[in-house]
NUZAMI-612713 format. One line per 3 residues: number of its first residue (from 1); their letters; for each residue x, y, z of C-alpha. Coordinates in Angstrom, 3 decimals. Layout:
# residues N
NUM) A) X:Y:Z ~ ...
***
This chain:
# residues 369
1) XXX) 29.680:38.344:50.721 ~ 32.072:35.329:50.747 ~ 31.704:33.207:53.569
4) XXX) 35.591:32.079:54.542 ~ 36.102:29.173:56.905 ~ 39.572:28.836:56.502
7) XXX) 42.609:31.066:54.629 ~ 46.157:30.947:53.348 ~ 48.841:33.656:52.838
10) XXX) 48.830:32.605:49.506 ~ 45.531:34.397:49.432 ~ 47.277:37.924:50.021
13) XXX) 50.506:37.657:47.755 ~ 48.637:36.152:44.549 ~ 48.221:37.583:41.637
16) XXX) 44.153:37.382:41.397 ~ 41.783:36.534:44.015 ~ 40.285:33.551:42.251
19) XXX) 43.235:32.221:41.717 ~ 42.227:28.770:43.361 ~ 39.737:28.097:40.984
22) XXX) 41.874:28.255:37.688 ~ 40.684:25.216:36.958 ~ 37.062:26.105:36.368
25) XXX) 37.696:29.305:35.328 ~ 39.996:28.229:32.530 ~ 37.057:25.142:31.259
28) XXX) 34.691:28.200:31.465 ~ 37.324:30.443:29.142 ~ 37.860:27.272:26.910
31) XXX) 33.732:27.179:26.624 ~ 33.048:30.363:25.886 ~ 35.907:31.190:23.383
34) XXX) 34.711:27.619:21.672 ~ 30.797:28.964:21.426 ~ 30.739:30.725:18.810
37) XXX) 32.364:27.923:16.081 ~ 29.274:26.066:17.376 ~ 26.481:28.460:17.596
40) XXX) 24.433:30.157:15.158 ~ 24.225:34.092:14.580 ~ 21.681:35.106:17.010
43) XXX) 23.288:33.006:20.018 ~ 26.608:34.861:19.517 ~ 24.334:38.029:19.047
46) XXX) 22.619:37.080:22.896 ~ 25.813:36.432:24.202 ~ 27.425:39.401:23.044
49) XXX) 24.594:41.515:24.381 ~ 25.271:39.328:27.960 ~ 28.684:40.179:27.839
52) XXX) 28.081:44.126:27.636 ~ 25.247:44.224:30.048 ~ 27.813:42.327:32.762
55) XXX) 30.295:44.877:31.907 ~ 27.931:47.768:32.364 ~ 26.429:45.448:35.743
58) XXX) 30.423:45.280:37.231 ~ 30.537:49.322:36.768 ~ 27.349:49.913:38.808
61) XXX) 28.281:46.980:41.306 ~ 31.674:48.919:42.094 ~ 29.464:51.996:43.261
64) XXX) 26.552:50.271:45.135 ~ 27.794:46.712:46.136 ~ 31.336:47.794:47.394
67) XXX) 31.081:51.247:48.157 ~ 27.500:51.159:49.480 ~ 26.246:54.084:47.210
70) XXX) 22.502:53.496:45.032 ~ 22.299:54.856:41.839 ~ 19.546:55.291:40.044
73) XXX) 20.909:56.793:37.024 ~ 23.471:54.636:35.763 ~ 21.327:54.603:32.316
76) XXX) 22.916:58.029:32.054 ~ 26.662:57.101:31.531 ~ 25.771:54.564:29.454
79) XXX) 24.197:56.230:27.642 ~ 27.095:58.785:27.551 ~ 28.879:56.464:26.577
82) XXX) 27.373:54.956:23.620 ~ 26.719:58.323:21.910 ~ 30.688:59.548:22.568
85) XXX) 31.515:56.448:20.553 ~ 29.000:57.068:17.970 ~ 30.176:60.831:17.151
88) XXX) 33.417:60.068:17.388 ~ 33.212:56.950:15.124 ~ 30.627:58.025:13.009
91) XXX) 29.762:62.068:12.410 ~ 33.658:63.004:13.479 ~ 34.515:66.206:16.427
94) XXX) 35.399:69.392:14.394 ~ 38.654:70.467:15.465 ~ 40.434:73.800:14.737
97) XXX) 42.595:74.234:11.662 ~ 40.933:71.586:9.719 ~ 38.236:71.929:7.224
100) XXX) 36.177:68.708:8.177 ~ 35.530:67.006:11.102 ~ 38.012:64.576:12.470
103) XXX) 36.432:60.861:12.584 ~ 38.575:58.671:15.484 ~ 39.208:54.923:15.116
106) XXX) 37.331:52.742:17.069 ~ 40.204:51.552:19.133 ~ 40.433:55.293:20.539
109) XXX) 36.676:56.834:20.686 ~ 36.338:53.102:23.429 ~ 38.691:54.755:26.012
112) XXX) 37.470:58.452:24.806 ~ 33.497:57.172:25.733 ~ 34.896:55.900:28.822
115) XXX) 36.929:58.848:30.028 ~ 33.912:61.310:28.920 ~ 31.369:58.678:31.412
118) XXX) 34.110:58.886:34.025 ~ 34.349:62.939:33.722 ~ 30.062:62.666:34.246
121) XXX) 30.387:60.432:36.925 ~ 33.067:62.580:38.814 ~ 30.312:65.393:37.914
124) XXX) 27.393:64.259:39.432 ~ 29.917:62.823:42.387 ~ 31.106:65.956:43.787
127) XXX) 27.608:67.606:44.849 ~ 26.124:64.237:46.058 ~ 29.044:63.789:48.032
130) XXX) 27.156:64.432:51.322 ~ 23.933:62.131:50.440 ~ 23.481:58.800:51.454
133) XXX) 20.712:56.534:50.862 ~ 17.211:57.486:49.283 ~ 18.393:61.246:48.862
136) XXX) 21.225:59.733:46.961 ~ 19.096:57.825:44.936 ~ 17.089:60.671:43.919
139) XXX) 19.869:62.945:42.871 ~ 21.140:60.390:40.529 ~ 17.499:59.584:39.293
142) XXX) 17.373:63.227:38.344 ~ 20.689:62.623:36.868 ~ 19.689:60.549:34.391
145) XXX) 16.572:62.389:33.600 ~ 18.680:65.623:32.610 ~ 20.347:63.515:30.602
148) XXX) 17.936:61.925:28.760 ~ 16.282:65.168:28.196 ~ 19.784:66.438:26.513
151) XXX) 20.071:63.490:24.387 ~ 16.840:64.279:22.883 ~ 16.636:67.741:22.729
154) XXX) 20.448:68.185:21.267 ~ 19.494:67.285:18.154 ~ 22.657:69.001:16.255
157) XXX) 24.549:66.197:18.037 ~ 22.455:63.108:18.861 ~ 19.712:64.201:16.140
160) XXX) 17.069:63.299:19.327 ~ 14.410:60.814:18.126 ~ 14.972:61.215:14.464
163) XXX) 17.948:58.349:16.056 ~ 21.759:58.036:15.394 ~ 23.521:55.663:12.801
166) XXX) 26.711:53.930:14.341 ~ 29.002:53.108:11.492 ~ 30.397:49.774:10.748
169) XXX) 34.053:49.346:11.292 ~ 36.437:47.408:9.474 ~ 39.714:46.274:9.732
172) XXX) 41.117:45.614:6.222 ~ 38.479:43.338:4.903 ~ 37.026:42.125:8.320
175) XXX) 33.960:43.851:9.641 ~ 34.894:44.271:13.338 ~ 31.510:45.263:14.807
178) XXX) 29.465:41.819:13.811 ~ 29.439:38.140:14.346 ~ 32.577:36.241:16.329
181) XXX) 34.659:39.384:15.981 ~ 32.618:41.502:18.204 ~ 31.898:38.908:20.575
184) XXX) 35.878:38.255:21.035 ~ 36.082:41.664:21.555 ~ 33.211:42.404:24.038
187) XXX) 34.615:38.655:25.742 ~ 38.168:39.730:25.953 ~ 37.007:43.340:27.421
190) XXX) 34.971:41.832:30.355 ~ 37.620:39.685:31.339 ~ 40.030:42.801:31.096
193) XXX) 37.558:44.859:33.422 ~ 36.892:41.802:35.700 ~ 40.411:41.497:36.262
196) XXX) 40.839:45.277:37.005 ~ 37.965:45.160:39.189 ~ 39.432:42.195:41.499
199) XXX) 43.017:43.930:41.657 ~ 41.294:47.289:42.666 ~ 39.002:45.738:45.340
202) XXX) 42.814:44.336:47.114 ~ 44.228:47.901:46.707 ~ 44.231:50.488:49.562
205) XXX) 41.555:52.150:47.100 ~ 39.235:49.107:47.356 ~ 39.591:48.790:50.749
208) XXX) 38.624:52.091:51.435 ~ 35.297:51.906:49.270 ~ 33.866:48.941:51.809
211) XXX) 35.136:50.512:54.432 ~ 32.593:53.625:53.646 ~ 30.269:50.949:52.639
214) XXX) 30.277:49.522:55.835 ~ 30.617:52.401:57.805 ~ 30.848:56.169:57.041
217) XXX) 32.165:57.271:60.616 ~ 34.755:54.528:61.303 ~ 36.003:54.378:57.690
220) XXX) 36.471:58.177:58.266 ~ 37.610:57.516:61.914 ~ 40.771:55.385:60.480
223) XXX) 41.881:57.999:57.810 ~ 39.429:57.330:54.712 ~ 39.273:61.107:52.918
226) XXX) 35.331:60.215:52.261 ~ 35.040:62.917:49.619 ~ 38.519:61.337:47.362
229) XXX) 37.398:57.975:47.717 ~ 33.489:58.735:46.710 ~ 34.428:60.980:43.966
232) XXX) 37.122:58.464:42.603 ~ 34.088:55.264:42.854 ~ 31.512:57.261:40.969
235) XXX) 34.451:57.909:37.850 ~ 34.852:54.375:37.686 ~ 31.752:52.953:38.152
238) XXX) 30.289:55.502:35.383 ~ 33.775:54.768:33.039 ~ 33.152:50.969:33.591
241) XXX) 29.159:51.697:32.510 ~ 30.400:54.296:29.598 ~ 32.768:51.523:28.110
244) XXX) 30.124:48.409:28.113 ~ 27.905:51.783:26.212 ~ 30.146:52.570:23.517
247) XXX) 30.311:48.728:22.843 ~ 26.582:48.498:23.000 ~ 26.619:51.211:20.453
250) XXX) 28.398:49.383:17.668 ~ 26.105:46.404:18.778 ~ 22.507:48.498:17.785
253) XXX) 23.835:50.122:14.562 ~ 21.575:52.738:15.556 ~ 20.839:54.796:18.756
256) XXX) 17.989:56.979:20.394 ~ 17.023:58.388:23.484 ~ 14.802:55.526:23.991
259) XXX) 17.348:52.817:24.739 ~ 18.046:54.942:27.526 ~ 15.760:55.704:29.907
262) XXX) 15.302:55.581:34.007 ~ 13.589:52.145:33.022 ~ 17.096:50.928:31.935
265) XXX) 18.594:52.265:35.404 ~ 15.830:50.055:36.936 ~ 17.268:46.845:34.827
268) XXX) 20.827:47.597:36.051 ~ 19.974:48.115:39.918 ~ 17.972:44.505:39.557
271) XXX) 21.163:42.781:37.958 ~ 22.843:43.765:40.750 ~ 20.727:43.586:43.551
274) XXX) 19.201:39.824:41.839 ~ 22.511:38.828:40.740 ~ 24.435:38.929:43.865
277) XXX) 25.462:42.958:45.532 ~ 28.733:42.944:46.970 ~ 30.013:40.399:43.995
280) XXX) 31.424:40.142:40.688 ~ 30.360:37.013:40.070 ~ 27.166:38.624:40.781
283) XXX) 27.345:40.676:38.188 ~ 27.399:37.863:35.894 ~ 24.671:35.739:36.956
286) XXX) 22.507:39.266:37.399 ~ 23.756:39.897:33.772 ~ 22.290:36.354:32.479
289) XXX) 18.590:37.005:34.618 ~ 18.207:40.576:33.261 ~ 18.794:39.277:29.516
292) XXX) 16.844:35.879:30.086 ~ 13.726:37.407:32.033 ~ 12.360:39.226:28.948
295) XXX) 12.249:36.312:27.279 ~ 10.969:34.610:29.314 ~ 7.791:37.027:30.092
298) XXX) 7.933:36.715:26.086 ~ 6.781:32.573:26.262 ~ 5.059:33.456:29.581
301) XXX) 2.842:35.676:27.856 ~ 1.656:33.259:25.158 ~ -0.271:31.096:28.380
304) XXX) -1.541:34.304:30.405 ~ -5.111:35.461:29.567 ~ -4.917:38.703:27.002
307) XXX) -6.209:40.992:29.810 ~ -3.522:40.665:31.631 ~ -0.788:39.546:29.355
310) XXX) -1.192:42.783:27.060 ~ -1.498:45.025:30.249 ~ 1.119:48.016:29.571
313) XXX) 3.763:48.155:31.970 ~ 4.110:44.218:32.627 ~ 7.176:44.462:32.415
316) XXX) 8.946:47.157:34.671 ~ 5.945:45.912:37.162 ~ 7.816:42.149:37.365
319) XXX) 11.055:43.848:37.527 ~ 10.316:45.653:40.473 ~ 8.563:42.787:42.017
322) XXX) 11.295:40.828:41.437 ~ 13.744:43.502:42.958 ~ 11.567:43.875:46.211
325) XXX) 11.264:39.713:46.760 ~ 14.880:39.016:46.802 ~ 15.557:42.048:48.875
328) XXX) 12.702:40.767:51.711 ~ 14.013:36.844:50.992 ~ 17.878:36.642:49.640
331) XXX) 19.486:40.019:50.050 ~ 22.672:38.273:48.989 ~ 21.080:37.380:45.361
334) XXX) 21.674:34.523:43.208 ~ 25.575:34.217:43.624 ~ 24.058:34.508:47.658
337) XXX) 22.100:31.306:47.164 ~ 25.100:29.481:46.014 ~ 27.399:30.030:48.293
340) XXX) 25.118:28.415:50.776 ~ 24.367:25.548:48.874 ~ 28.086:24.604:48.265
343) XXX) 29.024:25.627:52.118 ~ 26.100:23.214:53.249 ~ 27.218:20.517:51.509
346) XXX) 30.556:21.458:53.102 ~ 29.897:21.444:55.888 ~ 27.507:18.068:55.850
349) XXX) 26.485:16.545:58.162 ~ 27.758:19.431:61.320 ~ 25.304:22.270:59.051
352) XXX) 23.294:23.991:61.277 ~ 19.739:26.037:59.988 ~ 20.557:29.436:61.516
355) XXX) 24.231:29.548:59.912 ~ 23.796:31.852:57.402 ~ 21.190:33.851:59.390
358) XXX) 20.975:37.275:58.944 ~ 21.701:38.918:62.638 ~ 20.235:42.373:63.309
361) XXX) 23.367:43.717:65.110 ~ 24.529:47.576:64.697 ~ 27.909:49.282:65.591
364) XXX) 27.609:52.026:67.901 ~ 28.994:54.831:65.539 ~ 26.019:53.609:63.103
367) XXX) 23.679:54.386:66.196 ~ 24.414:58.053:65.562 ~ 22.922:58.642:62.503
***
């Protein structure tokens, strides 16, 4: 995804990939930690949202952009997720040898959510562990359709479409779950699983999830165990999604089946796909289209004729639109497009048009399939 003209051993032996661009990164820190002493309520409240959708965008992007597996059900964990946290938080897990149900802090049903995703994924990851492609797609599609069907129908638990009410929290005085202390929160747990992410992607781990991405049979030529590393992507991709869930629990106040549906698998596969696959910083800019297109159809409605602008399904119609275009015209997404803007200007005045050119060129092990 990153095109490299030149390297350093530094580039090995430090302690985060990005470690070059402190610079920006730490002016982008310094903005974003600044925003909220400047913005009103409902621009922390839209940030706050971006933040969890990026989080939930870098758990699907460890599955499909570095291992190579689609998933069509990621609405599932997160979903998962957000209703572990709400239980736990909220209604309390009857335990043995107490009279009433045990309510967990908020600090422990985060990681509980995220372990219970991560137990779904590694679920749904052993039986799919020979299907690649479109049938992979469909098992997880059916995934998440199971799932939404036990969310509604386990109504002793989730209360189904009568909806769930997620507690506030409080720490002493200060409500934790609202305004500038959520958003530090939600900030300061991206950054944490951004900064896992990169570290993973340099470990023998990481390596071994591109190397089935980009081929199956040589990955499991040099010593990959396919069905380890597989199992292991799917539990954190789905623990990354069930953590960005439980925060996007406390962020609602209230859940229901509704918030997640296939639909909401459909708005995570275009963040990635849109955003940048193979990326993190894809993940980010996909996180900031996903949360600004809807808005933007909003406006765009307001100048469309009412036949068309009240037209039900507008909405997932432009999303998938959107998903086939940049597939056909910029597989490499947004982050994609900027890379060969700032490499052209690089490389000025020596650029040449078919640089960047995508080759049609195929190993000879991928012949076989």
């Amino acid at each position: 995804m990153r095109f490299l003209f030149k390297t350093d051993y530094d580039q090995d032996i430090r302690i985060a990939k990005h470690s070059g661009y402190y610079w920006s990164y730490g002016l982008l820190l310094l903005i974003v930690f600044a925003a909220p002493f400047f913005l009103e309520g409902y621009y922390i409240g839209q940030m706050t949202q971006l933040y969890i959708i990026a989080m939930a965008g870098v758990g699907l992007m460890l599955l499909a952009g570095y291992t190579g597996l689609v998933s069509l059900g990621h609405a599932a964990f997160f979903g998962i997720g957000a209703y572990t946290a709400a239980v736990l938080t909220s209604n309390g897990v009857p335990l043995p040898f107490m009279d009433e149900p045990v309510v967990f802090p908020f600090f422990l049903s985060m990681p509980l959510a995220a372990i219970f995703a991560a137990l779904a994924g590694v679920a749904i990851g052993v039986p799919v562990l020979r299907l690649t492609g479109i049938y992979l797609a469909i098992a997880t599609f059916a995934f998440a359709l199971v799932i939404e069907e036990i969310l509604s129908r386990w109504e002793s638990v989730t209360n189904g479409y009568t909806g769930l009410l997620v507690e506030s929290l409080y720490v002493g005085d200060l409500e934790l779950t609202d305004g500038a202390p959520f958003y530090f929160l939600c900030l300061g747990l991206l950054i944490l699983v951004l900064l896992m992410s990169i570290n993973l992607l340099r470990s023998p781990t990481g390596r071994a999830m591109m190397a089935i991405r980009d081929s199956e049979i040589s990955a499991q030529s040099m010593g990959v165990n396919l069905a380890r590393v597989k199992t292991t992507a799917f539990a954190l991709s789905a623990g990354v999604t069930g953590l960005a869930g439980a925060l996007f629990a406390h962020k609602l106040g209230f859940l229901s089946p509704e918030s997640f549906t296939v639909f909401q698998s459909l708005e995570l596969l275009v963040l990635v796909v849109v955003g940048g696959i193979g990326s993190l910083h894809g993940a980010i800019f996909g996180a900031i289209f996903v949360l600004a297109l809807p808005q933007g159809l909003a406006i765009l409605k307001d100048y469309l004729p009412t036949s068309i602008a009240e037209t039900p399904g507008m909405e997932p119609f432009i999303f998938g639109l959107i998903l086939v275009l940049v597939i056909i015209f910029e597989p490499y997404g947004i982050y994609g497009r900027w890379l060969k803007i700032k490499h052209y200007f690089q490389m000025f005045p020596v650029y040449k048009k078919a640089t960047f050119k995508r080759q049609k060129a195929y190993m000879k092990s991928e012949r076989l399939k």
